[in-house]
N, C-alpha and C positions, 0 to 999 in steps of 0.2 A: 590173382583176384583182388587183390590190395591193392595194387595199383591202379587197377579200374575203377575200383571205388575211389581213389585219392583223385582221379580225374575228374569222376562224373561231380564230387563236389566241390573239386576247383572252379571246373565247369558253372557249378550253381553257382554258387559266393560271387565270379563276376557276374553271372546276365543277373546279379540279385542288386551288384552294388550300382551297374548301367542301370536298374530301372530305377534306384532310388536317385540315382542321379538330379533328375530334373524336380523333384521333390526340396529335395537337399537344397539347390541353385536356388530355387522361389522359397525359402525359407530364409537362406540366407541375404537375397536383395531387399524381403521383406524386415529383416532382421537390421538394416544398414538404420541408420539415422536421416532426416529427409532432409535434401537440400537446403541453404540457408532462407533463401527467395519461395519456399515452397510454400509455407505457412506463414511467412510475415510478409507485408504489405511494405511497398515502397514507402518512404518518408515524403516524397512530393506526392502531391495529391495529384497533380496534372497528369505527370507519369501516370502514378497507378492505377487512373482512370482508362490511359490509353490501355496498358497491360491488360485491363480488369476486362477492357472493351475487345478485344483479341482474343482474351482467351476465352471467349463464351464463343468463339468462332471457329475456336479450335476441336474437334473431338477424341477425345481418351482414346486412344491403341487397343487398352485394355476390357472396358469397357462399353466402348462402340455406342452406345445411345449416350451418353453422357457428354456435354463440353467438359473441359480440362478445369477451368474453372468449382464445378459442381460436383468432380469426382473426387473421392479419397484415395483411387486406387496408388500407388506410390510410383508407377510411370506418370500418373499425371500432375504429381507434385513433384518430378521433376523437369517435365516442360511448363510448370507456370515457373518453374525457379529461373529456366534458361529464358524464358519470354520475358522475365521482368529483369534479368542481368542482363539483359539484350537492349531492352530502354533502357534500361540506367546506362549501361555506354554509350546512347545516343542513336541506337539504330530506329528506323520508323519501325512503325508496327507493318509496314508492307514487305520492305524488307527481313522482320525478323520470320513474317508468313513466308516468305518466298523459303528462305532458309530451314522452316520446319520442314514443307512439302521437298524440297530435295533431301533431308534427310531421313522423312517417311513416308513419304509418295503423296499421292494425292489424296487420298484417302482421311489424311490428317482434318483437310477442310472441309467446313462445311458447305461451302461454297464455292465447290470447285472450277476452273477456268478450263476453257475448250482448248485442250493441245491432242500431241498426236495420244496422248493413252488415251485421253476422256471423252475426245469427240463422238467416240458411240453410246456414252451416256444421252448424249444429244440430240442424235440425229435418230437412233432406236425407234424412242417413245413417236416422234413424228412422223417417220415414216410406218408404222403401225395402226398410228390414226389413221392416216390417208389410206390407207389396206382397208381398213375397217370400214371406210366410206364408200367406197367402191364396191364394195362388195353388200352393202346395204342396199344403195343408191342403184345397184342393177338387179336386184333381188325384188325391190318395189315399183322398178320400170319394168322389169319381168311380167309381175303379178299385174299391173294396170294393163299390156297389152297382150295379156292370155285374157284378161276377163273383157276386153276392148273387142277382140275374138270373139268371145263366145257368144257377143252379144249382138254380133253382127250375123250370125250364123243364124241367127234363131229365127223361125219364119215370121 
């Protein structure tokens, strides 16, 4: 019977120490120090304008309404630190976008480009419309030749 008990709370202790796990993880990334670039601003002003002008175009992983620029959350002070060591090495700001959205998808941007994930962002909402017109536009040619009918019926 001892032994059962010693399993059942071996048993517990791990699925206790897996749930604290991801607790633990976002304590500790939140616990790290924040990039150098994350809270201090470029020393060229040109740079930091383009930086400044990028990251409001970028939006927070973690926060989802927010640009990267406007969030504190601590993923987003770490891509404004890689977006402004990114001009500071001299990359364009098209370039340094291109290189976020392959390392987070599309999603990154706020203004995403028509490739093969996103094109049904696109194409969705317009063919919806035209659904919706179609189906208005014979609903109201309906109605004009039932009453075009009945008005021809009448003695």
């Amino acid at each position: 019977m001892s032994r059962a008990l010693a399993l059942v709370v071996s048993g517990a202790l791990a699925l206790a120490a897996l749930a604290a796990w991801p607790l633990a993880s976002a304590i500790a990334q939140d616990a790290l120090p924040p990039a150098p670039y994350a809270y201090t601003q470029l020393e060229d002003p040109a740079l930091e304008a383009k930086a400044n002008a990028l990251m409001h175009t970028l939006r927070c992983l973690k926060c989802q309404s927010q640009s990267i620029a406007d969030s504190d959350a601590p993923m987003a002070g770490d891509m404004r630190h890689q977006v402004r060591s990114r001009i500071l090495a001299g990359d364009s700001p098209d370039e340094v976008r291109a290189w976020l959205i392959e390392r987070y998808g599309d999603y990154v941007s706020y203004s995403p480009e028509v490739s093969q994930t996103t094109w049904p962002l696109f194409v969705v909402p317009v063919l919806l419309v035209l659904a919706a017109l179609f189906v208005l536009l014979r609903r109201l040619g309906r109605g004009r030749s039932d009453k075009i009918a009945s008005e021809s019926s009448l003695p």
